[in-house]
Biopython code that builds the backbone (N, CA, C, O; Angstrom):
import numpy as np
from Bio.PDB.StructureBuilder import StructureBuilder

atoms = [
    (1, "UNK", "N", (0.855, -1.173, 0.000)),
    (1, "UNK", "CA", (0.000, 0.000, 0.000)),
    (1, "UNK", "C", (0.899, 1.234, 0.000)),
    (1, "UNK", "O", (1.915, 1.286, 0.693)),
    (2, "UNK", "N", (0.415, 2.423, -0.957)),
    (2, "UNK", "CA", (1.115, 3.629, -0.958)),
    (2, "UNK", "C", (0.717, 4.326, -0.027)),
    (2, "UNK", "O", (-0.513, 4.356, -0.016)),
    (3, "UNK", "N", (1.151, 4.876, 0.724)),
    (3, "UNK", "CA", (0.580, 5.960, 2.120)),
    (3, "UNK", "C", (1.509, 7.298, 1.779)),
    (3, "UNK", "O", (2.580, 7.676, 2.252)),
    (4, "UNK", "N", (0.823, 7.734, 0.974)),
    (4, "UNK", "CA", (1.921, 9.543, 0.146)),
    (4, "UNK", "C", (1.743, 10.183, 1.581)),
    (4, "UNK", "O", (0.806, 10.007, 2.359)),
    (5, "UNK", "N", (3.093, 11.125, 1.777)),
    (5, "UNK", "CA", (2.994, 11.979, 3.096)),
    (5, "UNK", "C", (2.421, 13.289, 2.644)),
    (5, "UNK", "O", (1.611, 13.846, 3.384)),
    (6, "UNK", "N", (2.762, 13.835, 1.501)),
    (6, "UNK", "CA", (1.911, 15.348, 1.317)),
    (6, "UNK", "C", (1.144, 14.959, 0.041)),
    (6, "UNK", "O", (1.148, 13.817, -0.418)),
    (7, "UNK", "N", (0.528, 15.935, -0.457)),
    (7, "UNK", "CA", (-0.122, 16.243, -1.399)),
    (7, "UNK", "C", (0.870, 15.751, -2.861)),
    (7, "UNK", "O", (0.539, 14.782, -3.545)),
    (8, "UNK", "N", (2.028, 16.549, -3.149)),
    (8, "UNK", "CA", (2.725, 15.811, -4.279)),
    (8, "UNK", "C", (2.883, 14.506, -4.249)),
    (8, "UNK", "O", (2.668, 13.765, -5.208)),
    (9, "UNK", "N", (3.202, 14.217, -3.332)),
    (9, "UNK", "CA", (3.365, 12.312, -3.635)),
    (9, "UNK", "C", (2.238, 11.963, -3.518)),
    (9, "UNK", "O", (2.203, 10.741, -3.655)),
    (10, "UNK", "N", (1.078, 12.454, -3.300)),
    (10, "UNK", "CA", (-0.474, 11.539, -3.631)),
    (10, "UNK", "C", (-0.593, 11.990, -5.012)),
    (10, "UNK", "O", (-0.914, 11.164, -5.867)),
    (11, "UNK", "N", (-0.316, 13.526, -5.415)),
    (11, "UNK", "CA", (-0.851, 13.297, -7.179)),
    (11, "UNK", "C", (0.261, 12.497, -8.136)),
    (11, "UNK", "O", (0.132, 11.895, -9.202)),
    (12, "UNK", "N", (1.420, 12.763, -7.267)),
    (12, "UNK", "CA", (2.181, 11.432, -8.078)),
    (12, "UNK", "C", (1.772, 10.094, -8.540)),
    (12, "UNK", "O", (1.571, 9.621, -9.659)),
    (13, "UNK", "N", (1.711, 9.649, -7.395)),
    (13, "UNK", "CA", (1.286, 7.898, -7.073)),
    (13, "UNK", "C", (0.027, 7.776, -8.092)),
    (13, "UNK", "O", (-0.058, 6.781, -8.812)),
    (14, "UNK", "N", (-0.842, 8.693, -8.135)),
    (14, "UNK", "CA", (-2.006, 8.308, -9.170)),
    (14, "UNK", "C", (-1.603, 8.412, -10.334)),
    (14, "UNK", "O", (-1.622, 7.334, -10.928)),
    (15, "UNK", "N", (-1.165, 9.443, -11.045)),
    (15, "UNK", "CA", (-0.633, 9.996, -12.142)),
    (15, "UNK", "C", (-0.219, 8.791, -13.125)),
    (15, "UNK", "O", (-0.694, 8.733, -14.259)),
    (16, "UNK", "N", (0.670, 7.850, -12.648)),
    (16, "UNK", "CA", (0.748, 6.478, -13.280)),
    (16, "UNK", "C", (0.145, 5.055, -12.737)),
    (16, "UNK", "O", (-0.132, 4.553, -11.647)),
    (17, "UNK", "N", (0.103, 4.722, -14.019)),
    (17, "UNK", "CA", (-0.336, 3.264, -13.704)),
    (17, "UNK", "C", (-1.744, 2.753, -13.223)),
    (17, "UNK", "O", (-2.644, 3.589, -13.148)),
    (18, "UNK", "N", (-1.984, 1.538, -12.917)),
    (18, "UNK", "CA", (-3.149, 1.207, -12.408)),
    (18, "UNK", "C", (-3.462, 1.291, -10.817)),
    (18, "UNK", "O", (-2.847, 0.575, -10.028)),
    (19, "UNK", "N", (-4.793, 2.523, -10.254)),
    (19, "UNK", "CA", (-4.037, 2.455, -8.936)),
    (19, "UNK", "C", (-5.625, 2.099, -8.569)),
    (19, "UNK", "O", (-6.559, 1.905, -9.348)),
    (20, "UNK", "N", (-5.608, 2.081, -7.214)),
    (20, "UNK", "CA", (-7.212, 1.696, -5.908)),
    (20, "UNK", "C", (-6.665, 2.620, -5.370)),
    (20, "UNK", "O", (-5.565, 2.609, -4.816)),
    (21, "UNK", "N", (-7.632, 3.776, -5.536)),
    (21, "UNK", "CA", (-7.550, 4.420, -4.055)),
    (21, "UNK", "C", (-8.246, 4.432, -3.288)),
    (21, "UNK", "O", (-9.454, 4.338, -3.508)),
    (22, "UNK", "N", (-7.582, 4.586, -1.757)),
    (22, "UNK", "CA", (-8.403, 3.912, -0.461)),
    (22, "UNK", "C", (-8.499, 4.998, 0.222)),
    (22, "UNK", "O", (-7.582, 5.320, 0.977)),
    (23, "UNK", "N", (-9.943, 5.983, 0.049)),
    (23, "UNK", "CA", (-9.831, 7.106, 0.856)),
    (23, "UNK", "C", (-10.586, 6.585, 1.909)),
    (23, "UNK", "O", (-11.625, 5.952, 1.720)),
    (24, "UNK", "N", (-9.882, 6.935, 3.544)),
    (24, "UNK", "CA", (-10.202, 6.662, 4.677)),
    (24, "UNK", "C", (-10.083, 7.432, 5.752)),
    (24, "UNK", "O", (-9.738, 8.563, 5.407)),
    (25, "UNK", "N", (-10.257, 7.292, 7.285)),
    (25, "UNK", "CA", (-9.986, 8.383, 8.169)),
    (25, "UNK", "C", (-9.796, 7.382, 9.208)),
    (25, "UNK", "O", (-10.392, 6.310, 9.101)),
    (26, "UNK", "N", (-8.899, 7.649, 10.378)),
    (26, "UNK", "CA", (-8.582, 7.103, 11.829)),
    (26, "UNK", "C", (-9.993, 7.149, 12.533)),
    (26, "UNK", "O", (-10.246, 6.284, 13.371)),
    (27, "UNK", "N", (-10.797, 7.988, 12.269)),
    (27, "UNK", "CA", (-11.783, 8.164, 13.144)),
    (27, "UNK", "C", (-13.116, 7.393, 12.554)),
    (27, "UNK", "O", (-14.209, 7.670, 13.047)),
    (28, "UNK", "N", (-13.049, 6.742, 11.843)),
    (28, "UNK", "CA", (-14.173, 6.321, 10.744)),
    (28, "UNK", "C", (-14.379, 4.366, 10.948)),
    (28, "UNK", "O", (-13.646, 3.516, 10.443)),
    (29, "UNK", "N", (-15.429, 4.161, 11.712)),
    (29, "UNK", "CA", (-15.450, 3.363, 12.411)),
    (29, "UNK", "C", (-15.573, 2.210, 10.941)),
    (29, "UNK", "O", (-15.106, 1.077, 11.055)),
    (30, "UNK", "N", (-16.120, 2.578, 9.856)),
    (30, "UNK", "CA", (-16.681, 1.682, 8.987)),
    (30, "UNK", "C", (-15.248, 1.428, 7.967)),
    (30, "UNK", "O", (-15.186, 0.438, 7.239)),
    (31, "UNK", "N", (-14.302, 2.301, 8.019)),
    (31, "UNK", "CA", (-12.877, 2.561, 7.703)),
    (31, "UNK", "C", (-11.930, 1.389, 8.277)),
    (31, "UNK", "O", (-11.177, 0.598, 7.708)),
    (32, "UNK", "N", (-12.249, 1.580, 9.558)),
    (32, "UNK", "CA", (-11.137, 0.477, 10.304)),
    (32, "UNK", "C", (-12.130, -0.540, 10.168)),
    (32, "UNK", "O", (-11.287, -1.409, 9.951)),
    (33, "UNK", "N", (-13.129, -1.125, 10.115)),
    (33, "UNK", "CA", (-13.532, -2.398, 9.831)),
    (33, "UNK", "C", (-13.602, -3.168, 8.252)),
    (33, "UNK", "O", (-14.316, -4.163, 8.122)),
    (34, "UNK", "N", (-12.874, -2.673, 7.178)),
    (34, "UNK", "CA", (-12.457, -3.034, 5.979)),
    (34, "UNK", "C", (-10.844, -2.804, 6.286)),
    (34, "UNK", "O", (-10.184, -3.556, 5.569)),
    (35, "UNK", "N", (-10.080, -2.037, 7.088)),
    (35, "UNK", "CA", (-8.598, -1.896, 6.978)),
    (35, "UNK", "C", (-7.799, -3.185, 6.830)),
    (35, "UNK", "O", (-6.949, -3.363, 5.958)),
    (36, "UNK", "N", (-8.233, -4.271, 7.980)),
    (36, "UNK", "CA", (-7.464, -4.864, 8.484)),
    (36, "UNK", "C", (-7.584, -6.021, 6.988)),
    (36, "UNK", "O", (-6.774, -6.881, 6.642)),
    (37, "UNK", "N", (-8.370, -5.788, 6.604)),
    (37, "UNK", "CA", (-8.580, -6.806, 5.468)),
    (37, "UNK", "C", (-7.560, -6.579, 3.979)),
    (37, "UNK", "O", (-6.999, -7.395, 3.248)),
    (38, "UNK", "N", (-7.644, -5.072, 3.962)),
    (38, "UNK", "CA", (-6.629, -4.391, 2.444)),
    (38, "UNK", "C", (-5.554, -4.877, 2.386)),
    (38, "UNK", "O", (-4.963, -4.408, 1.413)),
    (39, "UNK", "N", (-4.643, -5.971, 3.206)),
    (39, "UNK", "CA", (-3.628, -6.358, 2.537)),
    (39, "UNK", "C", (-3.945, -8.039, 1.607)),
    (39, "UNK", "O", (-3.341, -8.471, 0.626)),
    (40, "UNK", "N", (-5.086, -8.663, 2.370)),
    (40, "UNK", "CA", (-5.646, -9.581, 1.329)),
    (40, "UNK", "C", (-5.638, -9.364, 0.481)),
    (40, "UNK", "O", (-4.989, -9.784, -0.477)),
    (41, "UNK", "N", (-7.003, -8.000, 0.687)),
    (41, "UNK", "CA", (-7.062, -8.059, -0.979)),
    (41, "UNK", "C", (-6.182, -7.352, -1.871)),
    (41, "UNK", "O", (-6.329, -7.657, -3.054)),
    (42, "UNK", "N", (-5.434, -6.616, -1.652)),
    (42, "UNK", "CA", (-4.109, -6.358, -2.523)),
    (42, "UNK", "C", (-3.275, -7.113, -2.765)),
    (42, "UNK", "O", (-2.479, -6.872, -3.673)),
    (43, "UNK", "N", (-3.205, -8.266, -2.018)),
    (43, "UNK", "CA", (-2.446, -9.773, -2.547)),
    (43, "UNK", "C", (-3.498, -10.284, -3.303)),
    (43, "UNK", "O", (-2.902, -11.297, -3.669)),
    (44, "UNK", "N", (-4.777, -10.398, -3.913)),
    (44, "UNK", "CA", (-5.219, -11.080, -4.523)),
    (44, "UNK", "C", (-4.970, -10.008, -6.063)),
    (44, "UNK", "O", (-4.998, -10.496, -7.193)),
    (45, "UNK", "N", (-4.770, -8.737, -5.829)),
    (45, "UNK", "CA", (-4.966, -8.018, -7.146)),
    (45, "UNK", "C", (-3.476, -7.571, -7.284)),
    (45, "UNK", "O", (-3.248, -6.402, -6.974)),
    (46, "UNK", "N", (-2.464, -8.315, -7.693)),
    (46, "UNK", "CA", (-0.936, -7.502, -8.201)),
    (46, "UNK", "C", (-1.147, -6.437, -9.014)),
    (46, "UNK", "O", (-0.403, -5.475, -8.824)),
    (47, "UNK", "N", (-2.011, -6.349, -9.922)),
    (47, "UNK", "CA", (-1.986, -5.606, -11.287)),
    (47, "UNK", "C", (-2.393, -4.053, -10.669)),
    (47, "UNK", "O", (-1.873, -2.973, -10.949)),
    (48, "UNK", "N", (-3.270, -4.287, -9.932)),
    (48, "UNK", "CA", (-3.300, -2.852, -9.347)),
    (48, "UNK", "C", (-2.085, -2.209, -7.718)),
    (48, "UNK", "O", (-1.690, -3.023, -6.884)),
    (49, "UNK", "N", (-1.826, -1.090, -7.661)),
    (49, "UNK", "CA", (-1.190, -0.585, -6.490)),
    (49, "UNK", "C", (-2.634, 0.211, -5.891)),
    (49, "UNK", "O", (-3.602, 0.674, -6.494)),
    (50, "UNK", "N", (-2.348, 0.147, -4.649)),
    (50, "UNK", "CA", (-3.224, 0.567, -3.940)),
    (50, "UNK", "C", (-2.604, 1.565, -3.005)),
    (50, "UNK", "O", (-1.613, 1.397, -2.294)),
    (51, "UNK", "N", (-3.636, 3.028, -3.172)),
    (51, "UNK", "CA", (-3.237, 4.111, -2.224)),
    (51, "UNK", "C", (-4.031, 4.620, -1.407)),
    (51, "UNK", "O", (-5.027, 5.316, -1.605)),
    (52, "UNK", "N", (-3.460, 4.171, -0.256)),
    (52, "UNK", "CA", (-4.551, 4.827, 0.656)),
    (52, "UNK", "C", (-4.182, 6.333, 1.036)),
    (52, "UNK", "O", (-2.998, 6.671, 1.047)),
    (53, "UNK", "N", (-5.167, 7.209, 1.338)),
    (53, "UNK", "CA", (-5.070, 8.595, 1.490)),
    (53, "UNK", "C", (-6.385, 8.443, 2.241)),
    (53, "UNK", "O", (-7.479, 7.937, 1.993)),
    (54, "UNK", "N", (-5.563, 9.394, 3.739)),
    (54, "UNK", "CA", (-6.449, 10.014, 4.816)),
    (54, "UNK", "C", (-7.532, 11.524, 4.251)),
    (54, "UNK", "O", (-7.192, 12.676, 3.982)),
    (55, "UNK", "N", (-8.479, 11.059, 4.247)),
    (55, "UNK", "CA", (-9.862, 11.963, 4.099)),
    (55, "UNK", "C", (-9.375, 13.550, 4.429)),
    (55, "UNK", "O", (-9.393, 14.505, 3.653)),
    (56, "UNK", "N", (-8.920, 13.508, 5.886)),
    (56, "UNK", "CA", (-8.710, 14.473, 6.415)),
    (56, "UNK", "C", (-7.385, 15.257, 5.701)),
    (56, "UNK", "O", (-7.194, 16.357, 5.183)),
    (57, "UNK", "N", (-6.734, 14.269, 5.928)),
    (57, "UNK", "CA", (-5.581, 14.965, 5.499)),
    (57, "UNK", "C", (-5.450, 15.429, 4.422)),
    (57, "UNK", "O", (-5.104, 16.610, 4.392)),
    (58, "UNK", "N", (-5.624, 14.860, 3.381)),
    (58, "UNK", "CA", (-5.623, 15.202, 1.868)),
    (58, "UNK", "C", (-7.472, 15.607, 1.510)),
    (58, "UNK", "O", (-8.181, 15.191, 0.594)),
    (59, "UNK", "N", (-7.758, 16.437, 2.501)),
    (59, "UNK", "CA", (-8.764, 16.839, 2.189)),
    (59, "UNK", "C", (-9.162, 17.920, 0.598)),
    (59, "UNK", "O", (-10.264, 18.247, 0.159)),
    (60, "UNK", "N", (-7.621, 18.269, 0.016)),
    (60, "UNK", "CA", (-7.955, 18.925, -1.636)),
    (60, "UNK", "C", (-8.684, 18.178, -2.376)),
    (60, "UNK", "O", (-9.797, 18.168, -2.901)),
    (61, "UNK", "N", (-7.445, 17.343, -2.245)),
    (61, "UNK", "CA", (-7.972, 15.823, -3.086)),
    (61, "UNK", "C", (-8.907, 14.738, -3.012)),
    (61, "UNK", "O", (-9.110, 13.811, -3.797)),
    (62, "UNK", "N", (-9.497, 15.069, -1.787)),
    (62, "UNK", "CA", (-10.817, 14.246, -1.643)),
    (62, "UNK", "C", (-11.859, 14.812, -2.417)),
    (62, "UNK", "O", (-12.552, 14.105, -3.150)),
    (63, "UNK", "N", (-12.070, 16.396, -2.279)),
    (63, "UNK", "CA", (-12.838, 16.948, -2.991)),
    (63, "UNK", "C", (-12.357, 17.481, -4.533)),
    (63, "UNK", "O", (-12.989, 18.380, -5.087)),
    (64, "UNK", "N", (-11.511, 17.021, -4.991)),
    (64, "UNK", "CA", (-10.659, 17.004, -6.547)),
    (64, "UNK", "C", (-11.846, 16.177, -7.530)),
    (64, "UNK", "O", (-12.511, 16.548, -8.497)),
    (65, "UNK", "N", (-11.717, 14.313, -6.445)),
    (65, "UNK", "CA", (-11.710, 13.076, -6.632)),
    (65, "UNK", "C", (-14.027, 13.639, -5.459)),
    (65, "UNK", "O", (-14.410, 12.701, -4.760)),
    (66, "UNK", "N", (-14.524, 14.284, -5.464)),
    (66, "UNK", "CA", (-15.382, 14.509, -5.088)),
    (66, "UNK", "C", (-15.931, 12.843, -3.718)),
    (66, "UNK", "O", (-16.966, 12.179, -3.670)),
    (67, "UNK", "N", (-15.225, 12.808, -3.251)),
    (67, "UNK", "CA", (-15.255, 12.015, -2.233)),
    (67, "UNK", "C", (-15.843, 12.677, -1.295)),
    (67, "UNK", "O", (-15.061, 13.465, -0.764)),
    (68, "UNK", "N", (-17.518, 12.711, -0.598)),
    (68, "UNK", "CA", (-18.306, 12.579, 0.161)),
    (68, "UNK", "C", (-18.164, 11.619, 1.385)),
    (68, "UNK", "O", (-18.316, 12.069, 2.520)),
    (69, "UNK", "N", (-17.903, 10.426, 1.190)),
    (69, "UNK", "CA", (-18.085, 9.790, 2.627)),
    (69, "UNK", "C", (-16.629, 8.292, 2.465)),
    (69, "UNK", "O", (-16.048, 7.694, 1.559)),
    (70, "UNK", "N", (-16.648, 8.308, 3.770)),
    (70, "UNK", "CA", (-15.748, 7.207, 3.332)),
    (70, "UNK", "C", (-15.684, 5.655, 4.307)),
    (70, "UNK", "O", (-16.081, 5.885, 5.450)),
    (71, "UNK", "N", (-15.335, 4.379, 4.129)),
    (71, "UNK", "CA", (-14.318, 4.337, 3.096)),
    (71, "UNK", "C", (-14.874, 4.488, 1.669)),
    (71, "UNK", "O", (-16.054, 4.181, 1.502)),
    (72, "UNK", "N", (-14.109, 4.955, 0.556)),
    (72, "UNK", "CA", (-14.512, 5.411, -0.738)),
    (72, "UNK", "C", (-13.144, 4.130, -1.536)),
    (72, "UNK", "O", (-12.005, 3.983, -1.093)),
    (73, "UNK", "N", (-13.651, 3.504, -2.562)),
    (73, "UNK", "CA", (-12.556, 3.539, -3.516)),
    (73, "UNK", "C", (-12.669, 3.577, -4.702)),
    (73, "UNK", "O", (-13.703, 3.018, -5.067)),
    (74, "UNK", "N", (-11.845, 4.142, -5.810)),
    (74, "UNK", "CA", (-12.029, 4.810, -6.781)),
    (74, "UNK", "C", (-10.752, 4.112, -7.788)),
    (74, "UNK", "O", (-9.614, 4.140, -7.321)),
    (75, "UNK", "N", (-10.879, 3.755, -8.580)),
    (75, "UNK", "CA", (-10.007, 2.614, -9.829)),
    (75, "UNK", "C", (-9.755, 3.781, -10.804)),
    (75, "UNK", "O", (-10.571, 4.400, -11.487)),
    (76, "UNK", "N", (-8.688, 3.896, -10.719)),
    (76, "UNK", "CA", (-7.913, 4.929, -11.471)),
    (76, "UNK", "C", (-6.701, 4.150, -12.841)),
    (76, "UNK", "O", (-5.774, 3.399, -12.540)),
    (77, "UNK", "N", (-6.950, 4.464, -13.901)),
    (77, "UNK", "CA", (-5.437, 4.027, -14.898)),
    (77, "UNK", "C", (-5.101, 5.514, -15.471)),
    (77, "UNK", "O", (-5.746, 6.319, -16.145)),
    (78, "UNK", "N", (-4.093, 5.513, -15.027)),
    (78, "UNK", "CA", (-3.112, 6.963, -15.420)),
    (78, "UNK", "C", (-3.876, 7.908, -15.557)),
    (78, "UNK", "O", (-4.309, 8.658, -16.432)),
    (79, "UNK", "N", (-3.998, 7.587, -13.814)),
    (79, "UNK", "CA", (-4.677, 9.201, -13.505)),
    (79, "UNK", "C", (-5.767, 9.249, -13.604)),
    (79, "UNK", "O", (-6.048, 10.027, -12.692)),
    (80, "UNK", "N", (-7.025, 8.878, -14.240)),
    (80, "UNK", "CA", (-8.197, 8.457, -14.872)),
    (80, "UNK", "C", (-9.132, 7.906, -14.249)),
    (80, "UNK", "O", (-9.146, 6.675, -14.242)),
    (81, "UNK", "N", (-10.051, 8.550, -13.635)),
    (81, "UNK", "CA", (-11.270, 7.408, -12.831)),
    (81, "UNK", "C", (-11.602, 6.228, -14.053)),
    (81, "UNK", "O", (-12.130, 6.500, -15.131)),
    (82, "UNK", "N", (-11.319, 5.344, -13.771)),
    (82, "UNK", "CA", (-12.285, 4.036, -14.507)),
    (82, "UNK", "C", (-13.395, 3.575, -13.486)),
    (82, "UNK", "O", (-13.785, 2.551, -14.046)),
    (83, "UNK", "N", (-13.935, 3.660, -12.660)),
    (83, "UNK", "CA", (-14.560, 2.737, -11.206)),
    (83, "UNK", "C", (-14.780, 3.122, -10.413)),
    (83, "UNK", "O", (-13.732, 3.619, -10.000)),
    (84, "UNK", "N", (-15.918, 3.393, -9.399)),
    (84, "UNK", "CA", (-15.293, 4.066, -7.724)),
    (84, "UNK", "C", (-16.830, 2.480, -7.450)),
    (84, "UNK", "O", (-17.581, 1.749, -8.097)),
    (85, "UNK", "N", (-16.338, 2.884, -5.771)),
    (85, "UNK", "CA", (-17.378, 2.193, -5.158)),
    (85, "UNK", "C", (-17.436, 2.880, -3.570)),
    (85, "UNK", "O", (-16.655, 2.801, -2.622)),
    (86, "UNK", "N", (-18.790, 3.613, -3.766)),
    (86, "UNK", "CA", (-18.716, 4.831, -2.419)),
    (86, "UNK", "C", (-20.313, 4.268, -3.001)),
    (86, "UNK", "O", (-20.860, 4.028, -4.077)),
    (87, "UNK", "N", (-20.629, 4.242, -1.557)),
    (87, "UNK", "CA", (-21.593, 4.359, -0.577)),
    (87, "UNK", "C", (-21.910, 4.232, 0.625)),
    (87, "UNK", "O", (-21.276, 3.436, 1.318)),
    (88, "UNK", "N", (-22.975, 4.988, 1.173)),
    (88, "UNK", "CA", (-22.853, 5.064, 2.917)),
    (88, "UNK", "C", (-22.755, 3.929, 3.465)),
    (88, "UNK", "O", (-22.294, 4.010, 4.603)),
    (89, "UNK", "N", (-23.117, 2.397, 2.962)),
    (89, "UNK", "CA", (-22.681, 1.446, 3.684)),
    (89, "UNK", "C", (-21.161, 1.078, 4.386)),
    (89, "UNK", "O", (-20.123, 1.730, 4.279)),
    (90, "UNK", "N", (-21.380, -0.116, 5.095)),
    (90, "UNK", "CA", (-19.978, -0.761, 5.826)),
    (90, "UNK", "C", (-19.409, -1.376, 4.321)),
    (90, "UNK", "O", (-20.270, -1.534, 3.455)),
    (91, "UNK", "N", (-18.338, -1.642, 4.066)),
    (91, "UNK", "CA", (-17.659, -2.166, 3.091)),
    (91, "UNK", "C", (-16.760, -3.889, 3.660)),
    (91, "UNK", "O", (-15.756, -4.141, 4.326)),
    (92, "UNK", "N", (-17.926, -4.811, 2.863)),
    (92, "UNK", "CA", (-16.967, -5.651, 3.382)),
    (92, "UNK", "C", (-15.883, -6.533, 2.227)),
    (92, "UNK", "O", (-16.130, -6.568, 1.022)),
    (93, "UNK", "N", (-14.826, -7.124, 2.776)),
    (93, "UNK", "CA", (-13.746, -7.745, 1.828)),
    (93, "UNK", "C", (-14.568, -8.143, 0.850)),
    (93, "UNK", "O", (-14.365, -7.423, -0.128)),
    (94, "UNK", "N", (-15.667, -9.201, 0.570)),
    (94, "UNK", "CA", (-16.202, -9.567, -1.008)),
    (94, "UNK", "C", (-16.876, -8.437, -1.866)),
    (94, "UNK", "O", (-17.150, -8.610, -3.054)),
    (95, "UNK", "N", (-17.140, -7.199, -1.147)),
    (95, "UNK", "CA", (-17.751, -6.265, -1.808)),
    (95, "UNK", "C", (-16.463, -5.491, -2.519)),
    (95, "UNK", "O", (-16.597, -5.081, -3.672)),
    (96, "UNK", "N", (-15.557, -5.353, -2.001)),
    (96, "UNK", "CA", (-14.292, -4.710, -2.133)),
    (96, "UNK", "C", (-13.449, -5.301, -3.518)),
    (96, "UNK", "O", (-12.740, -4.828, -4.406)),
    (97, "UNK", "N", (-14.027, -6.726, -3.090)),
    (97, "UNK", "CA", (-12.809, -8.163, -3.893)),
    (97, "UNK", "C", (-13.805, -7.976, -5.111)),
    (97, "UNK", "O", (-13.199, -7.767, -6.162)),
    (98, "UNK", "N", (-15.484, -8.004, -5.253)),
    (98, "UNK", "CA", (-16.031, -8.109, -6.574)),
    (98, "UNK", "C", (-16.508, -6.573, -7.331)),
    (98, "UNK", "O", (-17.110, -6.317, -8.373)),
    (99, "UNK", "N", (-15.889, -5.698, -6.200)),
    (99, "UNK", "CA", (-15.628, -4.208, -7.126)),
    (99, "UNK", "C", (-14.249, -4.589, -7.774)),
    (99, "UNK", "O", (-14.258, -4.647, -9.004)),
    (100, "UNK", "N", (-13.353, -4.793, -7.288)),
    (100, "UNK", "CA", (-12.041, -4.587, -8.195)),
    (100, "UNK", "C", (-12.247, -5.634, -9.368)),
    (100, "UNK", "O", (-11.967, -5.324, -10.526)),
    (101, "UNK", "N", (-12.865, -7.183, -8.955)),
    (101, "UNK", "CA", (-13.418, -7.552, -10.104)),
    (101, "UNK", "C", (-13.775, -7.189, -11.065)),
    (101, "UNK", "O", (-13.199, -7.398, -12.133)),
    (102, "UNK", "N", (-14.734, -6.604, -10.932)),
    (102, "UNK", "CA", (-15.711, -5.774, -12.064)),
    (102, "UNK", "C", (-14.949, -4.853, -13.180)),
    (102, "UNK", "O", (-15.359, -4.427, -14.259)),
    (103, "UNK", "N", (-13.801, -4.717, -12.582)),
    (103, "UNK", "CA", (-13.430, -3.813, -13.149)),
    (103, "UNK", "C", (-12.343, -3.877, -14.780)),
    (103, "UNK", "O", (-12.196, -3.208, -15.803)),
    (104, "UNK", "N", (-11.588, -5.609, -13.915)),
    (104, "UNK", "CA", (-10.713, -6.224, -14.591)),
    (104, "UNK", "C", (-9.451, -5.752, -14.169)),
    (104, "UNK", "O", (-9.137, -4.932, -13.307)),
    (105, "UNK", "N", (-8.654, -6.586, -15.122)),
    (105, "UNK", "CA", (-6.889, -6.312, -14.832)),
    (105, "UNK", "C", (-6.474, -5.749, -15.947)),
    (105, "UNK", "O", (-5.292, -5.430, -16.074)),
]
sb = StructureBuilder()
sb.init_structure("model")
sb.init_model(0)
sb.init_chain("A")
sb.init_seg("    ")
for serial, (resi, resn, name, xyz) in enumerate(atoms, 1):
    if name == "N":
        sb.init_residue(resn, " ", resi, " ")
    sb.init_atom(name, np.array(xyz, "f"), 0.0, 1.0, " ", f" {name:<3s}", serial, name[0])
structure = sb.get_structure()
């Protein structure tokens, strides 16, 4: 998982390639109950890198990427929304595993 410390290294990290981004927050109870799971499923998907970015923190870019609630994730190829999957629900690993599905490699 990419964890960018400022703002340039988050528009970096998207900018190329195939990425998941994992917008989330410390305080976001429905956040930490999909966390512990994101290294599964990023071992099941090589083809994509996955970046997580704090809500708060990179709050430009949440609202860039119009991110409302989170956890949010959003399937990006060079730079490019292809995908998101945001809604107010809890997010669990097969919902997570048959969004990136959907999407392909």
């Amino acid at each position: 998982m990419i964890v960018p410390k400022n703002n340039e290294e988050a528009e970096e990290s998207i900018r190329h390639g195939k990425k998941i981004l994992f917008f989330t927050a410390d305080w976001c109870g429905d956040c930490r109950y999909i966390k512990p799971a994101m290294p599964a499923i990023e071992a099941q998907f090589p083809a994509w890198q996955f970046v997580e970015l704090d809500r708060d923190k990179f709050i430009d870019l949440a609202g860039k990427w119009q991110i409302m609630g989170i956890p949010s994730f959003v399937a990006c190829i060079g730079g490019k929304e292809v995908a998101r999957f945001v809604n107010k629900d809890r997010k669990t690993k097969e919902e997570v595993v048959s969004f990136i599905q959907s999407i392909g490699n």
